[in-house]
SEDREN-937172 format. One record per residue: residue in three letters; x, y, z of N, C-alpha, C in turn; residue number from 0. Coordinates in Angstrom, 1 decimal. Layout:
// residues N
@res:ALA; npx:X; npy:Y; npz:Z; capx:X; capy:Y; capz:Z; cpx:X; cpy:Y; cpz:Z; n:NUM
...
This chain:
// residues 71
@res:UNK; npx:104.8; npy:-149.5; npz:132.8; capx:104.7; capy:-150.7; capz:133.6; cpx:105.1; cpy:-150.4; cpz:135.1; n:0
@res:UNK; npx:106.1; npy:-149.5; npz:135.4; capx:106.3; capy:-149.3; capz:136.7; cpx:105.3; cpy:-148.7; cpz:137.3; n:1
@res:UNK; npx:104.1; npy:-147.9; npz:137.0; capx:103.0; capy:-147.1; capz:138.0; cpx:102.7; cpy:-148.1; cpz:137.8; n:2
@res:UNK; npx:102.3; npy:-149.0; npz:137.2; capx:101.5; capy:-149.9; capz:137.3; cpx:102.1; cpy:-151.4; cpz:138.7; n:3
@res:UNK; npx:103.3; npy:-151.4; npz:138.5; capx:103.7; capy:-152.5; capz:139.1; cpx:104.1; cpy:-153.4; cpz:138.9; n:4
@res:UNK; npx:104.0; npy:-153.8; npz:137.4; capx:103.9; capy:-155.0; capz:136.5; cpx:105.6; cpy:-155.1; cpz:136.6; n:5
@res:UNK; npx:105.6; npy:-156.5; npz:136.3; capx:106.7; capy:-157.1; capz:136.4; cpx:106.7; cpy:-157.3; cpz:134.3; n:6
@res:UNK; npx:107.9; npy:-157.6; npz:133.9; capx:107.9; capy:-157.7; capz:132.6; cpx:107.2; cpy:-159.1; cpz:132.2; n:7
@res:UNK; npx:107.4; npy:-159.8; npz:132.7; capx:106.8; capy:-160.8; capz:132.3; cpx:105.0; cpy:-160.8; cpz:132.6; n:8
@res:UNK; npx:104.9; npy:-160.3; npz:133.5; capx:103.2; capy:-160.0; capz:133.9; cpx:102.8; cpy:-159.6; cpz:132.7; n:9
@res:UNK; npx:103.6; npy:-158.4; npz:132.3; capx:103.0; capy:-157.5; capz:131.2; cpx:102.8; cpy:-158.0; cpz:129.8; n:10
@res:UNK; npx:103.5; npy:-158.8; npz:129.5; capx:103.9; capy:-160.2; capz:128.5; cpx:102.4; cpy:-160.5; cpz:128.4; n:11
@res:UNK; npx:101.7; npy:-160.9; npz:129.7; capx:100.8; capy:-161.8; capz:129.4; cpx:99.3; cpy:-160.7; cpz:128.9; n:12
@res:UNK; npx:99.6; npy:-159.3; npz:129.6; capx:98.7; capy:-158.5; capz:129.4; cpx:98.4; cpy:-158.5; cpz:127.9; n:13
@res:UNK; npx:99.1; npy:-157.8; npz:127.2; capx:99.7; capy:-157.5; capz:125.9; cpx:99.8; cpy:-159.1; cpz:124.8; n:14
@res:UNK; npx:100.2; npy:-160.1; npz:125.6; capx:100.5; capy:-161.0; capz:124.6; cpx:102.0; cpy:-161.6; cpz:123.8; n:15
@res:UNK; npx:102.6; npy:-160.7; npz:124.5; capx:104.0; capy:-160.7; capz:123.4; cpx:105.2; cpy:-161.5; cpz:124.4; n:16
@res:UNK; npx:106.0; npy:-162.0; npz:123.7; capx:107.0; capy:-162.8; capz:124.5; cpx:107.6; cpy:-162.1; cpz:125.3; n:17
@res:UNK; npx:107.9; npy:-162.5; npz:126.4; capx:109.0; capy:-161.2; capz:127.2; cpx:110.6; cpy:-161.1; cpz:126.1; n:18
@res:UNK; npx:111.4; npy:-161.8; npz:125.7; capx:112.7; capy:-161.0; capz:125.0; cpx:111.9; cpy:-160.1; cpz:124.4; n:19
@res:UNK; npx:110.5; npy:-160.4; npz:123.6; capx:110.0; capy:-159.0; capz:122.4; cpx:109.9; cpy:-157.7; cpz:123.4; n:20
@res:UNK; npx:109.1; npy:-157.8; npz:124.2; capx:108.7; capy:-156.9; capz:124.9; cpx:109.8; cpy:-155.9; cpz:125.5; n:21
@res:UNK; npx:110.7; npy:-156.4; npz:125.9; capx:112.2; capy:-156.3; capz:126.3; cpx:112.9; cpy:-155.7; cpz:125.2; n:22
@res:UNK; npx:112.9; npy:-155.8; npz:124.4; capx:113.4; capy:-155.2; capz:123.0; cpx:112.3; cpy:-153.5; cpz:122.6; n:23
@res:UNK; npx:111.5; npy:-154.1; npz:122.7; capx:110.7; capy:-153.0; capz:122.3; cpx:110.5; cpy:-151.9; cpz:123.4; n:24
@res:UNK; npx:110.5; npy:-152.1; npz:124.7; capx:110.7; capy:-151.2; capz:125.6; cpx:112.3; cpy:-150.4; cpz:125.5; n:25
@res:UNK; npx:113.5; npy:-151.0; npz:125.3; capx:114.4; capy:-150.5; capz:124.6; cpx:114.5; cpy:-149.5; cpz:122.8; n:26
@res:UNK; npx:113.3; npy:-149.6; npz:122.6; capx:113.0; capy:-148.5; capz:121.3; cpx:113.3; cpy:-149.3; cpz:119.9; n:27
@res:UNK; npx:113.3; npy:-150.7; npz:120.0; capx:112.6; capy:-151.5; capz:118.9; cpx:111.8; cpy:-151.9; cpz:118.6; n:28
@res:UNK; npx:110.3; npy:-150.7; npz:117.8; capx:110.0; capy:-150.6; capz:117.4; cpx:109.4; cpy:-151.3; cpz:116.2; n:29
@res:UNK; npx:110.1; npy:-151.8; npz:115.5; capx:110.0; capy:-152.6; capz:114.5; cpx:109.0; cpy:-154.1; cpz:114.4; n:30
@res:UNK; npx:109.3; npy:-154.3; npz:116.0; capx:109.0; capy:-155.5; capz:115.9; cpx:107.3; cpy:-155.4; cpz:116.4; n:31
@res:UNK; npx:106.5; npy:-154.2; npz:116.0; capx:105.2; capy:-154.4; capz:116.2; cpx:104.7; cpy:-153.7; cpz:115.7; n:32
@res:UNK; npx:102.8; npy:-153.9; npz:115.0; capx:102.8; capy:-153.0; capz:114.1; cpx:102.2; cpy:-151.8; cpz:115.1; n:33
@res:UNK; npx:101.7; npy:-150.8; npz:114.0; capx:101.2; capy:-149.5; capz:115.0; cpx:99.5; cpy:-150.3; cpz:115.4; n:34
@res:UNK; npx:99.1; npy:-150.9; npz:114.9; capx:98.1; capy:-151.3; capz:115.5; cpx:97.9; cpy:-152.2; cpz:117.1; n:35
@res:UNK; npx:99.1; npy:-153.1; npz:117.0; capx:99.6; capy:-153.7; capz:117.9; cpx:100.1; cpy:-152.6; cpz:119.0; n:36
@res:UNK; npx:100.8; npy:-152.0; npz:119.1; capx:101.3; capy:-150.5; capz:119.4; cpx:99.6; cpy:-150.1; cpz:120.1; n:37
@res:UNK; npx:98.9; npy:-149.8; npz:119.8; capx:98.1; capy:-148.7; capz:120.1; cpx:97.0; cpy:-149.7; cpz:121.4; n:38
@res:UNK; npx:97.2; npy:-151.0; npz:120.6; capx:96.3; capy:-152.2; capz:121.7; cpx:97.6; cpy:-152.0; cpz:122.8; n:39
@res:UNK; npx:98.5; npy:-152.6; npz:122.8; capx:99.5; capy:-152.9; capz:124.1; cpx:98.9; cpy:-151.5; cpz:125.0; n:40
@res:UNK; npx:99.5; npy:-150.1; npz:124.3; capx:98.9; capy:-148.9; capz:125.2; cpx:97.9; cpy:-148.9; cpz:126.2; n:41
@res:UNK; npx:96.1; npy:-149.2; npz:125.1; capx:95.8; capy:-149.6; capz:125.9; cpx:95.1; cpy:-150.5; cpz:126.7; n:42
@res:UNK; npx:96.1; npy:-151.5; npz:126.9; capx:96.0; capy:-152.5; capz:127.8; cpx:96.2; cpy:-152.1; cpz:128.8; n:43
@res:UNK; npx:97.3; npy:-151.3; npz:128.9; capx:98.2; capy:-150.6; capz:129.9; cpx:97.3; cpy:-149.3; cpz:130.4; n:44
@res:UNK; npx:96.2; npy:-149.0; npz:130.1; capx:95.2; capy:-148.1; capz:131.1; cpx:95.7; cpy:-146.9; cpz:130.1; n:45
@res:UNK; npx:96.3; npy:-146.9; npz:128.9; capx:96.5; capy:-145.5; capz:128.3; cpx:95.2; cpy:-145.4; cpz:127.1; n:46
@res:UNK; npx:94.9; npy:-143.9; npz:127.3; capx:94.2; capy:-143.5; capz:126.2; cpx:94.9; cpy:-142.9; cpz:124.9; n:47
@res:UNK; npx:94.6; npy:-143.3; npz:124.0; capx:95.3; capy:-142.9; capz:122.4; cpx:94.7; cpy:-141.9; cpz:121.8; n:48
@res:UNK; npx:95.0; npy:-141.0; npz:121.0; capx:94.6; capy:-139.7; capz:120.8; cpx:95.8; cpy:-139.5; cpz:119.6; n:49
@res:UNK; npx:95.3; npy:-139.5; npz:118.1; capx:95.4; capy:-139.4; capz:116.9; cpx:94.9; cpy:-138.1; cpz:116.1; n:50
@res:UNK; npx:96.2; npy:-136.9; npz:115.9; capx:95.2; capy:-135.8; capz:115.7; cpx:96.1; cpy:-135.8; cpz:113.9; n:51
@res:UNK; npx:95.1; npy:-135.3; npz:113.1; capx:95.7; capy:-135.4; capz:111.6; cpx:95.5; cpy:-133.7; cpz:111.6; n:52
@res:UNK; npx:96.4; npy:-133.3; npz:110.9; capx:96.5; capy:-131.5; capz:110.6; cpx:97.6; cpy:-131.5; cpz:109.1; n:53
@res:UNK; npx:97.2; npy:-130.8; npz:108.5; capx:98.7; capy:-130.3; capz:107.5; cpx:99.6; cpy:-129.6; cpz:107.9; n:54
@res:UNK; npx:100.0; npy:-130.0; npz:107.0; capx:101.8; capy:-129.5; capz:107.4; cpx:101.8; cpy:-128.0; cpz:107.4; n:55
@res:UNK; npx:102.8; npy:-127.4; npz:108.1; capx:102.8; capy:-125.7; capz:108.2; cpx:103.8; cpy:-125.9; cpz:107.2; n:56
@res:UNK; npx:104.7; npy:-126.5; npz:106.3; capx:105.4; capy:-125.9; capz:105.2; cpx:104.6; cpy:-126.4; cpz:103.9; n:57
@res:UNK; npx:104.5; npy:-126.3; npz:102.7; capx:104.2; capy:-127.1; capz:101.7; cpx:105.3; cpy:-127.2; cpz:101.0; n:58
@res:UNK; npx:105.4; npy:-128.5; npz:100.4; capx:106.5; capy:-129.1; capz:99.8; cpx:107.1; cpy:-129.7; cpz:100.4; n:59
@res:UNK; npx:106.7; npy:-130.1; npz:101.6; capx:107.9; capy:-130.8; capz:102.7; cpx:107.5; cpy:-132.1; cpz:103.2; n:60
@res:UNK; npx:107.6; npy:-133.2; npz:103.7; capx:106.8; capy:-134.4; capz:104.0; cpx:106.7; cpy:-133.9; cpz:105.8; n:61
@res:UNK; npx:105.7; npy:-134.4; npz:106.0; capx:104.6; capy:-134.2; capz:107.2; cpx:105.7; cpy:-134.8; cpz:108.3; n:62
@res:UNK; npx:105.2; npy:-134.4; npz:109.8; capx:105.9; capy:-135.0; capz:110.8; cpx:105.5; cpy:-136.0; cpz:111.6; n:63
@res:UNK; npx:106.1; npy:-137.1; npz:112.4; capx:104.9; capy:-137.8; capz:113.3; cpx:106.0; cpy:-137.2; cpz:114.6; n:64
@res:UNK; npx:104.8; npy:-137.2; npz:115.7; capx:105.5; capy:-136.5; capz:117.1; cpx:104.7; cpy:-137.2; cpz:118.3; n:65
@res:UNK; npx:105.7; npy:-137.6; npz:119.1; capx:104.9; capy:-138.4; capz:119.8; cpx:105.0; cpy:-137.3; cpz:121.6; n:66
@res:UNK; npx:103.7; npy:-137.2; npz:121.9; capx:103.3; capy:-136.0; capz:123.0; cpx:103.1; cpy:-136.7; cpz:124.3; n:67
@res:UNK; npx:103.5; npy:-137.1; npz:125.0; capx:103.3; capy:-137.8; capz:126.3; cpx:102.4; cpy:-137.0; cpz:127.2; n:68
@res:UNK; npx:101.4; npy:-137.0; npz:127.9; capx:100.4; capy:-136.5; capz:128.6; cpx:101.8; cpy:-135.8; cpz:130.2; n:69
@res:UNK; npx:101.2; npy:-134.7; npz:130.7; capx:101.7; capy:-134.6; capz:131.7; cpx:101.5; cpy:-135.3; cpz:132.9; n:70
């Protein structure tokens, strides 16, 4: 929101979501959206989404999710 300029409430209207939600979830609650929702807000926000599926390097172990921020 800040390269962009958006005010929180602006961004509310981008996205759709209440400003307390949005406000919450920019603090890393999560919960309150799904990953589909998640991946629209992105990109609303001028981001491109990029979903890579690979197996795990151990077997027997449950898989990782990692989240990679562009440089």
């Amino acid at each position: 929101m800040l390269s962009r300029e958006l005010s929180q409430v602006a961004a509310t209207k981008l996205v759709e979501m209440k400003q307390p939600d949005l406000s919450k979830l920019l603090r890393g609650q999560l919960k309150l959206v799904s990953v589909e929702k998640l991946l629209r807000m992105l990109t609303a926000f001028g981001q491109d989404v990029e979903i890579t599926v690979k197996p795990h390097r151990k077997r027997g172990e449950a898989g990782r999710i990692t989240f990679i921020p562009a440089a």
